[in-house]
C-alpha positions in Angstrom: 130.0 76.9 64.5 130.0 80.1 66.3 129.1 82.9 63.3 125.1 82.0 63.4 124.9 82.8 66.9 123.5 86.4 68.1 123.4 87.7 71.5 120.5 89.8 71.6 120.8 93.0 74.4 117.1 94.4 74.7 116.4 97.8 76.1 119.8 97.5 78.1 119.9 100.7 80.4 123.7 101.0 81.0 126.1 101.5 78.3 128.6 100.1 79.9 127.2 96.9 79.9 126.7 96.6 76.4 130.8 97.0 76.2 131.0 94.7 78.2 129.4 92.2 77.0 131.2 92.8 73.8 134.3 92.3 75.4 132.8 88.7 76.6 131.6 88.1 73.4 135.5 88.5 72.0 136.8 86.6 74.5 134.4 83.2 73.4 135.0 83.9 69.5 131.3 85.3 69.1 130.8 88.5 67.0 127.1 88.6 66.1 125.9 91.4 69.1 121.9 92.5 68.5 120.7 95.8 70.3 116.9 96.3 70.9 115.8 99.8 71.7 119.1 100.4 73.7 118.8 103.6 76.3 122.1 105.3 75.1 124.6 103.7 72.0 126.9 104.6 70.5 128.6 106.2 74.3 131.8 106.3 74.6 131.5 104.5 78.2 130.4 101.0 76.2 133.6 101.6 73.6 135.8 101.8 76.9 134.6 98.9 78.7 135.0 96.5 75.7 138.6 97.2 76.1 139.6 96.3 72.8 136.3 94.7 71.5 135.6 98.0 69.4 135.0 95.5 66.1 132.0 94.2 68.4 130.5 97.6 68.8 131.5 99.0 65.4 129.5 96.2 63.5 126.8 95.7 66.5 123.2 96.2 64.8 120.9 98.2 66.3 117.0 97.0 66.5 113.7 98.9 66.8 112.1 95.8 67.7 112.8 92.2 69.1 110.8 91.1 65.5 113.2 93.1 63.6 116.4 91.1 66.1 115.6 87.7 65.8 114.7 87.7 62.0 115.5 84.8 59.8 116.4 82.6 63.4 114.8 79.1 63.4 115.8 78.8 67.2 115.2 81.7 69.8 116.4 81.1 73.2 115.8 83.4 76.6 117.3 84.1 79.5 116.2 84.4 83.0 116.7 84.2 86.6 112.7 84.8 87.4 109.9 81.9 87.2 107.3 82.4 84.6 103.7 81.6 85.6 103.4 79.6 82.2 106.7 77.1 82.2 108.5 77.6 78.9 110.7 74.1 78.6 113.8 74.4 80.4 117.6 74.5 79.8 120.8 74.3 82.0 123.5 76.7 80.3 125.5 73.9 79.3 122.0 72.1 77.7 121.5 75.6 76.2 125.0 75.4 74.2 124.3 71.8 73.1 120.8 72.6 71.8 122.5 76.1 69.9 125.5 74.5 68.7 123.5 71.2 67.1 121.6 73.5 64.8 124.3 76.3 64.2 125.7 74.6 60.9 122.3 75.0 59.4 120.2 78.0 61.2 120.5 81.0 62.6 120.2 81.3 66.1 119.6 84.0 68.9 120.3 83.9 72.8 118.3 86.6 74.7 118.9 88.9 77.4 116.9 91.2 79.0 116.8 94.3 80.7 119.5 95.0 83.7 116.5 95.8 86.4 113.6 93.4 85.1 114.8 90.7 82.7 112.4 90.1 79.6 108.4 90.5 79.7 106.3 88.1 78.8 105.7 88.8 75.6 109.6 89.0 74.6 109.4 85.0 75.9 106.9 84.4 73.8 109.0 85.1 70.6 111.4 81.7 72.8 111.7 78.0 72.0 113.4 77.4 75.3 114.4 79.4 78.3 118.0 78.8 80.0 118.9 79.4 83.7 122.1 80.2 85.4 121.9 78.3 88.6 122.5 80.5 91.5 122.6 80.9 94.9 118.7 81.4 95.5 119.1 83.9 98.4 121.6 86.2 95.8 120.4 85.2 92.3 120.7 88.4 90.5 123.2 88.4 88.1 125.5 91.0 86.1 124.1 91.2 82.4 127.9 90.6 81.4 129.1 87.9 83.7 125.2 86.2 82.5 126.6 86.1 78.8 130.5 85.9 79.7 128.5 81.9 81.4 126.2 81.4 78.1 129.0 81.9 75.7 131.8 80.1 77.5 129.7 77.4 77.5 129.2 77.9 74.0 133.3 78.3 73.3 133.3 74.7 75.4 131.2 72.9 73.2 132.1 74.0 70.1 135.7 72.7 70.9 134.2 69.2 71.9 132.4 69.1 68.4 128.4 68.7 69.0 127.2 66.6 66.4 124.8 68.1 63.6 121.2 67.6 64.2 119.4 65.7 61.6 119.0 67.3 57.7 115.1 67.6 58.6 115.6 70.8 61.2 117.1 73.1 57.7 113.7 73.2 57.3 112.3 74.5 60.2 109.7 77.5 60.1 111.1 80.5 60.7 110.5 83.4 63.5 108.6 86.1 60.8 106.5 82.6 59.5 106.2 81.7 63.3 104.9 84.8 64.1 102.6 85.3 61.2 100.9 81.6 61.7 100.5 83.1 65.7 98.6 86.3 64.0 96.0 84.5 61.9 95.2 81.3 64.9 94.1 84.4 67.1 92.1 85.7 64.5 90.7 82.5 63.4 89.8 81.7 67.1 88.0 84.4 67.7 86.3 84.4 64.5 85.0 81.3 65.3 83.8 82.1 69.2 86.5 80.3 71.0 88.4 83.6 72.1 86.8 86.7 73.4 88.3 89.8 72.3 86.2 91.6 75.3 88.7 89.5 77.4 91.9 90.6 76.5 93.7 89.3 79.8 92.4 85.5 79.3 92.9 86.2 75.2 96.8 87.1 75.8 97.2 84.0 78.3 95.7 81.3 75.6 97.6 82.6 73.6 100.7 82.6 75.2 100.1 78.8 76.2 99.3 78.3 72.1 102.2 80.1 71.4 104.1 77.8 74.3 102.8 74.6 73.1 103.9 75.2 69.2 107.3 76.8 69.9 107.9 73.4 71.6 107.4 71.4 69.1 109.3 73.2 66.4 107.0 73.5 63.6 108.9 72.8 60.2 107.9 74.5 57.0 105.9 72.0 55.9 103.5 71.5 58.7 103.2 75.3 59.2 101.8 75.3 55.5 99.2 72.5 57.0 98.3 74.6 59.6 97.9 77.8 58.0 95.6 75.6 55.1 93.6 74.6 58.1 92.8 78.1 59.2 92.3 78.9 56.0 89.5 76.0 55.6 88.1 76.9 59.0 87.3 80.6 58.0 85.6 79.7 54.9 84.0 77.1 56.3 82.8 79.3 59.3 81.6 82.6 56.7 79.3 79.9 54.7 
């Protein structure tokens, strides 16, 4: 239940870290570890913090982009201690390993974390289905980017003992990330084709979008009903050039 999970690190500053989060990863029975634009790996400081993780590192796959990270994953999932301005649905840790482990049997799946002095961006979170919190004490909430995973995937270890139940055989065919992403592409360009975004606007174009991009990722688009959506935009433009 655990193989289709990747923890994704993105731009993580610290070497060290990133062995240590291996060694978490060990620890819980995950091996899938994701690296976006890390500052300095391979370093000999990561292989001796994951004290005897060194299979983690060794097969650990390095990433250009967060695209490129969270390929082929039906369900994304971030982390983060910090409010958003737009609310992205919300998950407990414990929530966040039942959601994971229901749809692990059948998708690939990717848990999030961000950079050790800022978190993710904005646009990282737009690439998320849910976000997950690690309650806190609100006057200290800044947490470790290891001991933030070593909570995500005990919980995970937890629940896959306790034997989630499979979601129903509808969600194998949900959309994927690169389909997601290229359905987001042509509704912008749609939109503005047709006057309802201004492109001389790009602050109020990236927050519609965001909310578009919010209100679609909750819902889960399968396969199916991004092909209906795509034929839409497809109607609208010819519609729109006659």
């Amino acid at each position: 239940m655990l193989s289709n999970i990747r923890i994704v690190l993105i731009n993580t500053s610290h070497p060290g870290n990133i062995g240590a989060v291996a060694r978490a990863m060990k620890n819980m029975c995950l091996h899938e570890l994701h690296l976006v634009d890390p500052v300095r790996f391979p370093c000999a400081e990561a292989t001796e913090r994951a004290s005897g993780a060194d299979d983690i590192l060794a097969n650990a796959r390095v990433h250009q982009s967060l695209e490129s990270a969270v390929a082929g994953c039906r369900l994304v999932i971030g982390t983060s201690a910090r409010p958003r301005s737009i609310a992205w649905p919300q998950l407990d840790p414990r929530q966040c390993a039942d959601q994971v482990l229901s749809e692990t049997n059948h998708h690939q799946v990717a848990i999030l974390f961000g950079r050790e002095h800022s978190g993710l961006t904005n646009a990282e979170m737009d690439h998320c289905h849910y976000l997950v919190q690690i309650p806190t004490n609100t006057a200290f909430s800044s947490l470790n980017i290891a001991s933030a995973v070593q909570i995500i995937v005990y919980e995970l270890l937890v629940a896959s003992r306790q034997g989630i139940s499979d979601m129903p055989s509808m969600m194998e065919q949900l959309a994927t990330g690169e389909e997601t992403e290229l359905f987001y592409v042509e509704l912008e360009k749609v939109l503005v084709e047709i006057g309802f975004l201004n492109p001389t606007s790009p602050k109020h174009l990236r927050r519609l979008m965001r909310r578009l991009r919010r209100l679609f990722n909750r819902i889960r688009l399968s396969r199916n009903e991004m092909d209906i959506l795509r034929g839409i935009l497809t109607a609208i433009r010819r519609k729109s050039r006659i």
